[in-house]
N, CA and C atoms as an extended XYZ file, in Angstrom:
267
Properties=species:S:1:pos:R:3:atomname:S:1:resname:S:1:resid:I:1 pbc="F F F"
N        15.885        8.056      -31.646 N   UNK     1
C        15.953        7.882      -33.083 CA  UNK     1
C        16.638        6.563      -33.419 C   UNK     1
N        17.958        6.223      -32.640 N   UNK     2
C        18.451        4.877      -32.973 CA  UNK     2
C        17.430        4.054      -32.810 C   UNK     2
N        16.416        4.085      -31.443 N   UNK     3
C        15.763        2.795      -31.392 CA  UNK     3
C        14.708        2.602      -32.292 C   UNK     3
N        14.683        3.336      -33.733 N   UNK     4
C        13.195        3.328      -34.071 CA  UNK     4
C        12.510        4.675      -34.060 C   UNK     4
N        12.052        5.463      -33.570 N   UNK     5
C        11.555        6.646      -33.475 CA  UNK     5
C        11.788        7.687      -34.380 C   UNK     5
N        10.796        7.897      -35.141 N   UNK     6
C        11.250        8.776      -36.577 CA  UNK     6
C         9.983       10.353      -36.326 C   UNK     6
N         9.804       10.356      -34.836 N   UNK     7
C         8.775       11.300      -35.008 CA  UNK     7
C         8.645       11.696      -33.407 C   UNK     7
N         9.210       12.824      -32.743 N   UNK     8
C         8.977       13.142      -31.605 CA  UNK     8
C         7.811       14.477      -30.934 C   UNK     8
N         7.530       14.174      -29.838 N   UNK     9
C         6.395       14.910      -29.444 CA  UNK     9
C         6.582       16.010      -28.820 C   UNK     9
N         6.211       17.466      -28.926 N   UNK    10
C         7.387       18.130      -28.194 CA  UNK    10
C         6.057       19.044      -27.036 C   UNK    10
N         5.853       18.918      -26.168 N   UNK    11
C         4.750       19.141      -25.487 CA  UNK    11
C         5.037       21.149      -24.904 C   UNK    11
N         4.451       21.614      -25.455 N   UNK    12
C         4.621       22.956      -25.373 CA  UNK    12
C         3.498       23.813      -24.274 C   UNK    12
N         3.090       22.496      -23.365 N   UNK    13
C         2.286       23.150      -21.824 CA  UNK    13
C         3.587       23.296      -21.110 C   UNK    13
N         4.475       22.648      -20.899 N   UNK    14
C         5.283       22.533      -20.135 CA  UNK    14
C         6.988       23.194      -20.558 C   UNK    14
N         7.462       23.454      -19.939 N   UNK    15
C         8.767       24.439      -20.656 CA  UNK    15
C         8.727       25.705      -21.142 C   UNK    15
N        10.206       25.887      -21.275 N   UNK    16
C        10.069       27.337      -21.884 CA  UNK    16
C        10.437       27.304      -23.836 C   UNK    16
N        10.413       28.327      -24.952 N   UNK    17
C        10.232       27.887      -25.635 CA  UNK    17
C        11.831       28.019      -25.784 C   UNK    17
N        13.158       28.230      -25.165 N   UNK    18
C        13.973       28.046      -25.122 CA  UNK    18
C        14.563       26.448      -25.602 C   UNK    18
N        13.802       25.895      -24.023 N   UNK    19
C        13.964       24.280      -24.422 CA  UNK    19
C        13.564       24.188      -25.599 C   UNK    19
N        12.476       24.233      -25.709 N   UNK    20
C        11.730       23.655      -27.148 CA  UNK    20
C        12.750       23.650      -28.597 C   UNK    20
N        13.307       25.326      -28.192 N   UNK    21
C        14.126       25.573      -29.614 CA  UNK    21
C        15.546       24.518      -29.139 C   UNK    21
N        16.143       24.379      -28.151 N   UNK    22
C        17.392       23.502      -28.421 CA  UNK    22
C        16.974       22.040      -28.419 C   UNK    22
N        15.533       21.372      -27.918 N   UNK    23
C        15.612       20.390      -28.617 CA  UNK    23
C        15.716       19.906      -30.060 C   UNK    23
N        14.696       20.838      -30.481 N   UNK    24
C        14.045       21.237      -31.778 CA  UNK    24
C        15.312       21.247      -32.621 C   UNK    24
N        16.602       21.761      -32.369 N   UNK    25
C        18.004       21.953      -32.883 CA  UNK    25
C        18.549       20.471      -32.794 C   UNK    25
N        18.677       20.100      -31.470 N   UNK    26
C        19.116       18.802      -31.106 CA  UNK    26
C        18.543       17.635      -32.406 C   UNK    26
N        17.235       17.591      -32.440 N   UNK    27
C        16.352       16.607      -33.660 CA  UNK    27
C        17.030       16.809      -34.855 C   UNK    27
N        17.142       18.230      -35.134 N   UNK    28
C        17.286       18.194      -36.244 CA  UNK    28
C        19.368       18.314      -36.897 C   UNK    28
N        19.847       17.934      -35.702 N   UNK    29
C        21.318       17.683      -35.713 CA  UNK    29
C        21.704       16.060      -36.211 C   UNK    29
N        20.412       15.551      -35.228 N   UNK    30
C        20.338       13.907      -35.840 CA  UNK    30
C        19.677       13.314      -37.202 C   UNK    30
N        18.550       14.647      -37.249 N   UNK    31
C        18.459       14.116      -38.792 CA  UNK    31
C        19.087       14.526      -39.566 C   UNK    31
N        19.995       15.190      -39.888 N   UNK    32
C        21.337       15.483      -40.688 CA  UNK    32
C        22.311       14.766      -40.836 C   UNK    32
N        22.839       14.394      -39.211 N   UNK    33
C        23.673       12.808      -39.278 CA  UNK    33
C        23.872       11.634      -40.078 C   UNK    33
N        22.376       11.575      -39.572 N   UNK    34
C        21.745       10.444      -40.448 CA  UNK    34
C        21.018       10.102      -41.675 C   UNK    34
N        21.313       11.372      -42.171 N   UNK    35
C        20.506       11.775      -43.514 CA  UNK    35
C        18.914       10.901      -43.770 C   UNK    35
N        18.072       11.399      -42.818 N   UNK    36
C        16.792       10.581      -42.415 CA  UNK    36
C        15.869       11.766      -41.542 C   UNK    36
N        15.041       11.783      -42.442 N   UNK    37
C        14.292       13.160      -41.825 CA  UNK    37
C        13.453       12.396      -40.640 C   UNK    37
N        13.292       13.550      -40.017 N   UNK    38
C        12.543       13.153      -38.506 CA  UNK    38
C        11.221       14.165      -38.454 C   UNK    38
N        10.590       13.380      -38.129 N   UNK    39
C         8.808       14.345      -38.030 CA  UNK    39
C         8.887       14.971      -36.483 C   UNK    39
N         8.718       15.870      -36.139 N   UNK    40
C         8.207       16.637      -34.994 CA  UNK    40
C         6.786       17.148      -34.412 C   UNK    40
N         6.040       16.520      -33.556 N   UNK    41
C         4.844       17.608      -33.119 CA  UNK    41
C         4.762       17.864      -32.314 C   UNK    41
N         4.643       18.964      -32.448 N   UNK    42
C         4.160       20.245      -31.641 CA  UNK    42
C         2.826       20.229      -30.884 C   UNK    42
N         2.906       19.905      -29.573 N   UNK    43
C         1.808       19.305      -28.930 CA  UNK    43
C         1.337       20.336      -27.792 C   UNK    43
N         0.470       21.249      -28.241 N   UNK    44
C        -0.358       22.790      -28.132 CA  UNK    44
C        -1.194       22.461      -27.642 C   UNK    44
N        -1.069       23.349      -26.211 N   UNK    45
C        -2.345       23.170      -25.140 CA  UNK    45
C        -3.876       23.697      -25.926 C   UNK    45
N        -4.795       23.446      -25.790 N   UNK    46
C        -6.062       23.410      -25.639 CA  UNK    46
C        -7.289       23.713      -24.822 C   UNK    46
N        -7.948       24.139      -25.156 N   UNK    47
C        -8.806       24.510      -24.232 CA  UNK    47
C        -8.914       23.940      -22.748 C   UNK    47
N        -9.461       24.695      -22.074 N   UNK    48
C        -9.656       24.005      -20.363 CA  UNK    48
C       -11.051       23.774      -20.531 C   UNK    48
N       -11.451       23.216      -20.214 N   UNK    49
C       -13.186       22.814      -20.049 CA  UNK    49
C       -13.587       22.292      -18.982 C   UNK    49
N       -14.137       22.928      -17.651 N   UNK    50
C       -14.358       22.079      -16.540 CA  UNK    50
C       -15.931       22.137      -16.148 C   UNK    50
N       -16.489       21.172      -15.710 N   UNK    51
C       -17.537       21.393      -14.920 CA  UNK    51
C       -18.023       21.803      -13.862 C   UNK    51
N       -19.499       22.213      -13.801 N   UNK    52
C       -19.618       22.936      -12.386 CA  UNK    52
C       -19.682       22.186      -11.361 C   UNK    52
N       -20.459       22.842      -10.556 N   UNK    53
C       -20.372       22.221       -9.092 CA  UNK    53
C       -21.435       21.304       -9.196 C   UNK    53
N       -21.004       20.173       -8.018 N   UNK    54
C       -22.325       19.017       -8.065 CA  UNK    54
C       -22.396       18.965       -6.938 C   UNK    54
N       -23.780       19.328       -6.573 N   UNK    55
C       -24.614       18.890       -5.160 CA  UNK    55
C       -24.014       18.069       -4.239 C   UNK    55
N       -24.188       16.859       -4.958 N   UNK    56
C       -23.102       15.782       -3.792 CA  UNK    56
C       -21.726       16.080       -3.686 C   UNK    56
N       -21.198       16.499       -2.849 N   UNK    57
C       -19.854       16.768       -2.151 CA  UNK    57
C       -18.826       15.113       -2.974 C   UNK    57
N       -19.169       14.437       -3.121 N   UNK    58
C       -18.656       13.059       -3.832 CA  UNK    58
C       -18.492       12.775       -5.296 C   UNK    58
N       -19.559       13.798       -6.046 N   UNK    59
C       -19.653       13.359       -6.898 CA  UNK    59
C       -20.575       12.415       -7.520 C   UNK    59
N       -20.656       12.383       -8.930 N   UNK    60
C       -21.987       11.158       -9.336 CA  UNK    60
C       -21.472       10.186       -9.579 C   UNK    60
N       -22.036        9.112      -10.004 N   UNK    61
C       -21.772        7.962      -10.400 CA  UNK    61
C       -22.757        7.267      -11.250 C   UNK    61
N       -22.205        7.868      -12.558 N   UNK    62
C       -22.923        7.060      -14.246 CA  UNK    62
C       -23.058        5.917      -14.146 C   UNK    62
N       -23.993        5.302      -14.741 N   UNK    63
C       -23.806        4.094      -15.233 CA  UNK    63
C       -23.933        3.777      -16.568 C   UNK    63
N       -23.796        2.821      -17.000 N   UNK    64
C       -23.384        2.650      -19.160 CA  UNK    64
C       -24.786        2.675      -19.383 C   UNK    64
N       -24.278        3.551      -20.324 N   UNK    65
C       -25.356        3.947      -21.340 CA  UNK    65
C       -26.559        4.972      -21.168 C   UNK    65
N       -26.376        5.581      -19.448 N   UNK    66
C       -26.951        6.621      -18.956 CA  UNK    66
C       -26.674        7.681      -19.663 C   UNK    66
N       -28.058        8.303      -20.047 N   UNK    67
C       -27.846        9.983      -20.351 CA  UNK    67
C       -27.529       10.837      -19.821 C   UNK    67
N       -26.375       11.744      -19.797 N   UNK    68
C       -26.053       12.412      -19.054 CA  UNK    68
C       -26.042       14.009      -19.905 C   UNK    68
N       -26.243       15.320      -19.016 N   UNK    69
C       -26.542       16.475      -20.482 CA  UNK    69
C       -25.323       17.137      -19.292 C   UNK    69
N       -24.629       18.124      -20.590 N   UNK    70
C       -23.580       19.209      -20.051 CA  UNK    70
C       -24.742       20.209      -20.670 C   UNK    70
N       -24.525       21.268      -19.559 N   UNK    71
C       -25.413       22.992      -20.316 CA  UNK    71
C       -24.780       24.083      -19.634 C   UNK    71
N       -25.890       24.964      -19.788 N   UNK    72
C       -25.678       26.076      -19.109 CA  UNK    72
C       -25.754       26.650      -17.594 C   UNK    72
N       -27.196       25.692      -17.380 N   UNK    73
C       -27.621       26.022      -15.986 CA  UNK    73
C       -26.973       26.195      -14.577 C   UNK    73
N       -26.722       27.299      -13.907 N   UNK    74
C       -25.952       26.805      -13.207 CA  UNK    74
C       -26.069       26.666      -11.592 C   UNK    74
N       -27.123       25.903      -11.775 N   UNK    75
C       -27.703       25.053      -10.630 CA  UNK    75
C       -26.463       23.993      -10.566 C   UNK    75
N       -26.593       23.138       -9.440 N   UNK    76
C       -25.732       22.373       -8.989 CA  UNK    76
C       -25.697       21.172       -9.656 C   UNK    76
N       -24.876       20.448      -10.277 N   UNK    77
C       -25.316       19.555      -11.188 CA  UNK    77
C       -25.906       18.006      -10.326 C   UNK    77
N       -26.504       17.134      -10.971 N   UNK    78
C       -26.613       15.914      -10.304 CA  UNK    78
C       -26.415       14.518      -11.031 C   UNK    78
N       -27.014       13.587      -11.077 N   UNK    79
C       -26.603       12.164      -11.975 CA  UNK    79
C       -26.986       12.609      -13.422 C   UNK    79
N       -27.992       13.546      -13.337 N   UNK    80
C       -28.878       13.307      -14.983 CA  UNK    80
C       -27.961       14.731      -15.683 C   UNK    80
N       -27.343       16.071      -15.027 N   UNK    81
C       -26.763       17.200      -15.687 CA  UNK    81
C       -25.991       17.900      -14.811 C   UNK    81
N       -25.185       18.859      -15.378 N   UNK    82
C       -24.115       19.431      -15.121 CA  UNK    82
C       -23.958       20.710      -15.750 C   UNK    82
N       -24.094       21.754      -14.966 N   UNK    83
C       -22.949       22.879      -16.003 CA  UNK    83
C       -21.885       22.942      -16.211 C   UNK    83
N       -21.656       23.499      -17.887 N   UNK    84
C       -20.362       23.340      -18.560 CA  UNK    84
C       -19.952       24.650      -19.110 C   UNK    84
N       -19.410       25.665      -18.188 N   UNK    85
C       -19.396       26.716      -18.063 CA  UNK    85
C       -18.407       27.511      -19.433 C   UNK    85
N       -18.390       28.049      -20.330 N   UNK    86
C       -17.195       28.509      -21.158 CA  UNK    86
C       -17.257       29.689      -21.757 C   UNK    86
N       -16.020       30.055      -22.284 N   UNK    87
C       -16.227       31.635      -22.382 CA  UNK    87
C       -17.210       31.599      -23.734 C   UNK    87
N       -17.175       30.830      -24.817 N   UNK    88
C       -18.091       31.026      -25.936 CA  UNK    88
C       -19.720       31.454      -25.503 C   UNK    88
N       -20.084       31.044      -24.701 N   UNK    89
C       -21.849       30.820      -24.308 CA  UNK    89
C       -22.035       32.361      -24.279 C   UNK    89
């Protein structure tokens, strides 16, 4: 906060929400101090999204501006597609 920083990120994959709450206390001890409010976010995991398996043991290799499709199929993917497996489908 001294150096500038009027807005911290508080990453809630990692920790318990213990930490979270005594930082969360800590922030807001300094913006009282300093009579200077401080922004906080709350930075909330998100979906996992991975792809399936690809044929080549290596992997593909795009090139710009290649079409590439994510779906359903779940054949082995190759340069041109991939399955993109998720609980919505």
């Amino acid at each position: 906060f001294l150096a500038g920083a009027d807005v911290f990120r508080l990453n809630f994959s990692h920790g318990s929400q213990e930490q979270k709450k005594e930082l969360l206390m800590h922030i807001r001890e300094v913006e009282e101090k300093y009579s200077h409010p401080i922004a906080v976010l709350g930075d909330l995991q998100g979906p996992k999204l991975r792809v399936g398996e690809f044929s080549n043991p290596n992997g593909e290799m795009l090139k710009r501006d290649q079409l590439f499709r994510l779906d359903l199929d779940e054949a082995q993917g190759d340069n041109t597609r991939v399955q993109l497996p998720h609980p919505e489908s």
